[in-house]
C-alpha positions in Angstrom: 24.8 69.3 78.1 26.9 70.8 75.8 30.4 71.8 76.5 31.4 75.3 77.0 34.1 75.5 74.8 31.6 74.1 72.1 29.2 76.8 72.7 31.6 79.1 72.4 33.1 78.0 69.3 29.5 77.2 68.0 28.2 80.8 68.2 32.0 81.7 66.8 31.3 79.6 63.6 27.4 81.0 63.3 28.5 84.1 63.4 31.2 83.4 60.6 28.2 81.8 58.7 26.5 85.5 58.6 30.0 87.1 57.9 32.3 85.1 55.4 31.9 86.3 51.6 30.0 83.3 50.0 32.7 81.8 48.3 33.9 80.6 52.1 30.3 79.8 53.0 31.3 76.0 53.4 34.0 77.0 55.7 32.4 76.8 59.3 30.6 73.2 57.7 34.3 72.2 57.1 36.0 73.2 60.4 32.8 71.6 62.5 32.9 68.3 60.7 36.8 67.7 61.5 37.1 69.3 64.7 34.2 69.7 66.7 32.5 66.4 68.8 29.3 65.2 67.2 28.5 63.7 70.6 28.0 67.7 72.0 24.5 68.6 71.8 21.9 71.3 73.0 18.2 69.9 73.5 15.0 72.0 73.0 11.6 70.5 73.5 13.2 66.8 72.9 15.2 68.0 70.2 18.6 67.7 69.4 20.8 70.3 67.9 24.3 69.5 67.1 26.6 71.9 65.9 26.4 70.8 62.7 22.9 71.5 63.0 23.3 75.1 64.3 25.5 75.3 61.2 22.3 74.3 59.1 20.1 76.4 60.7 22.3 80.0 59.9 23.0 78.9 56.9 19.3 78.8 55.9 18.6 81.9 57.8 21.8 83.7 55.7 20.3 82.0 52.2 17.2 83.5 52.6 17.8 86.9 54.7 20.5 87.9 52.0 18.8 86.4 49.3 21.7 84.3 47.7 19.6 81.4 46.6 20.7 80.6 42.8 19.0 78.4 40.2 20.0 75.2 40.2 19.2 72.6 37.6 17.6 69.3 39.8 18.4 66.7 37.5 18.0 62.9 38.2 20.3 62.6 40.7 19.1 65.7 43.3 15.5 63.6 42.4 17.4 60.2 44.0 18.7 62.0 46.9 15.0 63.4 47.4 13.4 60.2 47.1 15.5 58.0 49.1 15.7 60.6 51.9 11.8 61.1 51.8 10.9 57.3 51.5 12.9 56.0 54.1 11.6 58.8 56.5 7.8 57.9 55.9 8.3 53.8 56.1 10.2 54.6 59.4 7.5 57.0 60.8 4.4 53.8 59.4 6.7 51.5 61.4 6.6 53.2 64.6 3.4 55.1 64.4 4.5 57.8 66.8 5.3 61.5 67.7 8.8 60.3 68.7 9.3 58.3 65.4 8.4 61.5 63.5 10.6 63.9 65.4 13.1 61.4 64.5 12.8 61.2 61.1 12.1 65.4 61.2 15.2 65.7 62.1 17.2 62.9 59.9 15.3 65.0 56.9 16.6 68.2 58.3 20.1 67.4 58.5 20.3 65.3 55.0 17.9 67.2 52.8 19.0 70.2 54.3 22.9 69.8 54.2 22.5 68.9 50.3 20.3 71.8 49.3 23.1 74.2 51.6 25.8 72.4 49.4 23.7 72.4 46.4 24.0 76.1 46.7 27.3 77.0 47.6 28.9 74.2 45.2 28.2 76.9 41.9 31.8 76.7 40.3 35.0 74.5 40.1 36.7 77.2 42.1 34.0 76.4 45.2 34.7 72.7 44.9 38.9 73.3 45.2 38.5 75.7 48.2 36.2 72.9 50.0 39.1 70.0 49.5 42.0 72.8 50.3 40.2 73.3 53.6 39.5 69.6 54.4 43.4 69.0 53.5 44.0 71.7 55.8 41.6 69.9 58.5 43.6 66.4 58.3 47.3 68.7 58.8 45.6 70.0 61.8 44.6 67.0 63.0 47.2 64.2 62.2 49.5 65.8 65.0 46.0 65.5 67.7 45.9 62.1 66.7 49.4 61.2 67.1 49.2 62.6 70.4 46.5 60.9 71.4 48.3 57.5 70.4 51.4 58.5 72.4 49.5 59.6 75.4 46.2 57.8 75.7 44.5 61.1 76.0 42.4 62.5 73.6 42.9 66.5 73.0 39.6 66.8 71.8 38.6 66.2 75.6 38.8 70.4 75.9 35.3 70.5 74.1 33.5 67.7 75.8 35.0 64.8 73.9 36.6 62.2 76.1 36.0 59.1 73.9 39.3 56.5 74.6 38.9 53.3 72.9 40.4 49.9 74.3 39.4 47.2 71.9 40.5 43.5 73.0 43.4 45.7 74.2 44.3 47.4 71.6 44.0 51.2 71.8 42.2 53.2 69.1 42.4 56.6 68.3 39.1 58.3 67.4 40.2 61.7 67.2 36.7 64.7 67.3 34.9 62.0 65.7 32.3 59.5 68.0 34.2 56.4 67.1 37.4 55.1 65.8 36.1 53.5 62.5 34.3 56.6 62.0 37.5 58.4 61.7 39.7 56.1 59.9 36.6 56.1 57.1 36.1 59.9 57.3 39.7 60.8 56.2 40.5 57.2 54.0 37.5 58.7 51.7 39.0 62.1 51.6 42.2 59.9 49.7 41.4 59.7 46.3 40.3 63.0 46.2 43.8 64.4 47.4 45.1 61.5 45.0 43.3 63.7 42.4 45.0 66.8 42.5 48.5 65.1 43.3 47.7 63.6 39.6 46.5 66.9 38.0 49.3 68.7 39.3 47.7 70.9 41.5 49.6 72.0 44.5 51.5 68.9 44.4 53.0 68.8 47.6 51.0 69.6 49.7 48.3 67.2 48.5 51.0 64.8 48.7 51.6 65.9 52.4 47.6 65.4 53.2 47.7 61.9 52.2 50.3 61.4 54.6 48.4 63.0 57.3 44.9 60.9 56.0 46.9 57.7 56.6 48.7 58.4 59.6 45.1 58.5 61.1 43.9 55.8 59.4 46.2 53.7 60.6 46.1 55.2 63.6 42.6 54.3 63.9 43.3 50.7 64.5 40.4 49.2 62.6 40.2 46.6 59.6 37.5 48.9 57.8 39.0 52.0 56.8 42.2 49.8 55.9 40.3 47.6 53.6 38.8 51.1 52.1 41.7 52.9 51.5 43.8 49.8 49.8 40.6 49.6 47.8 40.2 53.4 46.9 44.1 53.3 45.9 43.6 50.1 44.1 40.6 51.8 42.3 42.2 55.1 41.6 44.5 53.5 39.2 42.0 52.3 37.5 41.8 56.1 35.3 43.2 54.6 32.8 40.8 52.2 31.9 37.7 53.6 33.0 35.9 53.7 29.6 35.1 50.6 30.0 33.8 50.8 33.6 30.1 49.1 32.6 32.9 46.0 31.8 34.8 46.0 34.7 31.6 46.2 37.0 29.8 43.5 34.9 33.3 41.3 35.2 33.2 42.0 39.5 29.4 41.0 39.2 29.9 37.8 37.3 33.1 37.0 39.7 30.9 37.0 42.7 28.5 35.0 41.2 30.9 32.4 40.4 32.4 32.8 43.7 28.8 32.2 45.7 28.3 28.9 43.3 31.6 27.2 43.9 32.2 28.5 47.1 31.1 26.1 50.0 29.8 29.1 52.0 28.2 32.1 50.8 30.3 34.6 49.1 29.3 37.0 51.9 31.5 35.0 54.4 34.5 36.5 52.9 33.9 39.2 55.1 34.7 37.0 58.3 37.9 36.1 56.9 38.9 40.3 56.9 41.7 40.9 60.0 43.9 43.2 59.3 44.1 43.9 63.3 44.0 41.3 65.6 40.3 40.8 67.2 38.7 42.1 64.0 35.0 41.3 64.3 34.4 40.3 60.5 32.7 37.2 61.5 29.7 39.4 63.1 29.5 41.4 59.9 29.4 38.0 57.9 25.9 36.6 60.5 24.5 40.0 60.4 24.3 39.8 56.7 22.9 36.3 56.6 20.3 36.8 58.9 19.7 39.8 57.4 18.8 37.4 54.3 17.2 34.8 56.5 14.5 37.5 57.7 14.1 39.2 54.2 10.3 38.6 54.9 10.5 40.5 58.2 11.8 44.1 57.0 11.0 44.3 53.3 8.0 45.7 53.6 8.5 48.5 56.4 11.2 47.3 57.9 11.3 46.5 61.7 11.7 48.1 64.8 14.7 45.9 66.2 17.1 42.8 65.2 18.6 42.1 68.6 16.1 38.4 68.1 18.3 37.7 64.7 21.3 36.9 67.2 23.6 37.6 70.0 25.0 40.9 69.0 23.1 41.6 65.9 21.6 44.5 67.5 24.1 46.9 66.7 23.8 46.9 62.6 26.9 47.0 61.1 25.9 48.2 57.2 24.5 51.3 56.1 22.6 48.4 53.4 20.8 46.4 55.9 20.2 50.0 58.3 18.6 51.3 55.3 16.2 48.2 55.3 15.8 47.6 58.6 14.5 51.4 58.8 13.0 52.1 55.5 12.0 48.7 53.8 13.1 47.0 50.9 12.0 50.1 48.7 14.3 52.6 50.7 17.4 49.9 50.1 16.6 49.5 46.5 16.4 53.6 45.7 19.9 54.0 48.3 21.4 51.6 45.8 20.4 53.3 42.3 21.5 56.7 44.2 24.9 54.8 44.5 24.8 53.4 41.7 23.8 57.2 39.7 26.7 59.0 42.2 29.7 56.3 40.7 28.6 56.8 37.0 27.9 60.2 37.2 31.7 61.4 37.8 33.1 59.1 36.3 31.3 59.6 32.8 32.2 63.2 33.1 35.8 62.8 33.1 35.5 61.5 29.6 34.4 64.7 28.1 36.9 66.5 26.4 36.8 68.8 29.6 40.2 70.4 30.9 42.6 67.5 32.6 42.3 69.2 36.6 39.1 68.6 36.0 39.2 64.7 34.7 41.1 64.2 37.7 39.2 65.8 39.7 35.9 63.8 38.8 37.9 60.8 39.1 38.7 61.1 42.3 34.8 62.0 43.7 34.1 58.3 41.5 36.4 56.7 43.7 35.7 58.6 46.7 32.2 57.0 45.9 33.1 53.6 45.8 34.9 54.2 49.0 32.0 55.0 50.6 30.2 51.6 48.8 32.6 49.4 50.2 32.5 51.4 53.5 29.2 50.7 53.9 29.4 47.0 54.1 31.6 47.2 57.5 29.3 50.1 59.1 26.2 52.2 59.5 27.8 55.7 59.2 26.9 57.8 62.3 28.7 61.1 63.4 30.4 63.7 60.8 31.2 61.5 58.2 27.1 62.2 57.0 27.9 65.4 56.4 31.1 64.2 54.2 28.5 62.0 52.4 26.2 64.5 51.4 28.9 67.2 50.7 30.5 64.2 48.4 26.8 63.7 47.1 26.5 67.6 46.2 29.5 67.5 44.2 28.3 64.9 41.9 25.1 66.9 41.4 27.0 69.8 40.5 29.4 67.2 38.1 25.8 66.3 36.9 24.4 69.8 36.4 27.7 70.5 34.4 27.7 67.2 32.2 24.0 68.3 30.9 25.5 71.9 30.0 28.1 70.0 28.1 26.3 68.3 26.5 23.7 71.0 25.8 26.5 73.0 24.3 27.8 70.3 22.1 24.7 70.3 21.0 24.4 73.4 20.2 28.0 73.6 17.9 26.5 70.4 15.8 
């Protein structure tokens, strides 16, 4: 049952859906993702409505009652997000062959498909896209000082609406913050870096940027797990890469050709690397290492339509830890292959636009959603994202269709002056 001071605060936010000028249409969106439990819920004939959902919901009924739908170029990257979300629905519905199977997947298709279209629409301008990282630096100065708290006192603030998630791991306590688990937060505000990284560079409110960093690592660190370290030395690491990103098809082919020569002269497979991660004591890399390899092991068993459950694979292995083999094990081999070409499409995208001769805000700017990107790559191979982070990943995913939409007008009008 959902908490009363959700509900409240739910109905608040639907109503600010129907009343905020458009350009803060994203705000409620914002404000639900960083604050509000995703584990508070209201069911309705079996069916699950989050407030992120409710968000959804107004915000379709606002679209079309006010009729503020615009034309929106669907280029080859809105067609990846389509497929991927589509195919892995359908291979997971043929798997399980029942009603409960499809309401699932109705509702996976509701949130994602639905999410990026809302963003889609409300992501028309360069001015949209600052407002939506002002207010998610805003978020993280909000909540740094919650999660602090909850470190020094063991008691989680968030508690008030219904969230009373405190994590003990081998003894070691981890803050988690509105979010459903610890990891989940660390990774939801560690991708939010290099985007903040961006404007510090461009020179865009400089300090305070500088100041939401702070507040991203404080609860990173605060988190008290190995994957959203690894991911934010990574994203940093990456970000000052700007320099040399012309000749990112290089670098990626280099990093390709390294782990192959890794996996030949290594005596295990280059994927045991990832048991030797422990940047807090009791990391469980060594899982994430056996889950792969069985994953590999039963390649035959889910690459066709996936399967309904890999507790046999091992003790533990059950609880799938990478978005890769979840997108597998639920939508087949075809589902992983088209995730990875989205990926792949969402890291080139951005990071070919800030070569035009474009102004240098927005260079930066696309930059930093590359590398936010690759944050989220790297992410994925320490956890199956669950919680509010989706709805970071598709807002990150609208922003490189809009990047997308506005490299073909480029290079329309360049055409045009030849």
């Amino acid at each position: 049952m959902i908490n009363e001071a959700t509900i409240t605060i739910t109905i608040f936010l639907a109503i600010l859906t129907f009343a905020v000028p458009q350009r803060y249409f994203l705000l409620p969106f914002i404000v639900v993702a960083c604050l509000i439990p995703a584990d508070q819920r209201v069911i309705i004939f079996d069916l699950d409505f989050t407030p992120l959902r409710f968000c959804v919901l107004f915000s379709f009924l606002r679209i079309f009652m006010r009729e503020e739908t615009v034309q929106i170029d669907w280029g080859i990257f809105d067609k990846f997000v389509l497929a991927w979300a589509v195919c892995g629905a359908v291979v997971y519905v043929l798997q399980w062959g029942n009603v409960k199977a499809l309401i699932n997947r109705s509702g996976f298709l509701f949130d994602c498909l639905g999410m990026y279209w809302i963003f889609r629409q409300s992501i028309r301008s360069w001015q949209d896209v600052h407002f939506v990282v002002k207010m998610f630096a805003l978020m993280v100065l909000l909540s740094a000082p919650l999660v602090i708290f909850e470190r020094l006192t063991h008691k989680n603030f968030f508690a008030l609406f219904g969230h009373t998630v405190t994590q003990y791991h081998r003894g070691r306590f981890r803050c988690s913050g509105p979010f459903p688990h610890s990891i989940m937060m660390g990774l939801f505000w560690a991708n939010l870096i290099p985007i903040f990284m961006a404007y510090v560079m461009a020179n865009l409110s400089r300090a305070f940027y500088v100041v939401a960093i702070i507040c991203c690592l404080v609860c990173v660190i605060l988190s008290g797990s190995s994957t959203p370290i690894m991911t934010v030395l990574f994203v940093i690491l990456a970000f000052t890469f700007y320099r040399y990103r012309r000749y990112g098809k290089q670098i990626a082919l280099s990093f390709c050709l390294l782990i192959l020569a890794l996996h030949i002269v290594m005596n295990a497979p280059v994927w045991h690397l990832i048991s030797r991660i422990n940047v807090f004591g009791g990391s469980t890399g060594w899982h994430r290492y056996h889950l792969i390899n069985e994953a590999i092991r039963h390649f035959g068993e889910w690459a066709l339509i996936g399967c309904r459950s890999t507790a046999h694979w091992g003790w533990g292995l059950q609880d799938i830890t990478n978005q890769y083999i979840l997108e597998g094990v639920r939508g087949g081999f075809a589902t992983l292959i088209i995730f990875i070409l989205l990926l792949i499409q969402a890291v080139k995208i951005p990071g070919s636009y800030s070569l035009h001769r474009i102004a240098n805000d927005r260079k930066w700017l696309s930059w930093g959603v590359c590398v936010s990107i690759l944050g989220h790559c790297v992410s994925f191979n320490g956890v199956s994202y669950f919680g509010q982070i989706i709805m970071l990943l598709y807002l990150t995913f609208a922003m490189v269709g809009f990047i997308a939409e506005n490299s073909l007008v480029s290079a329309e009008s360049r055409d045009l002056h030849q």
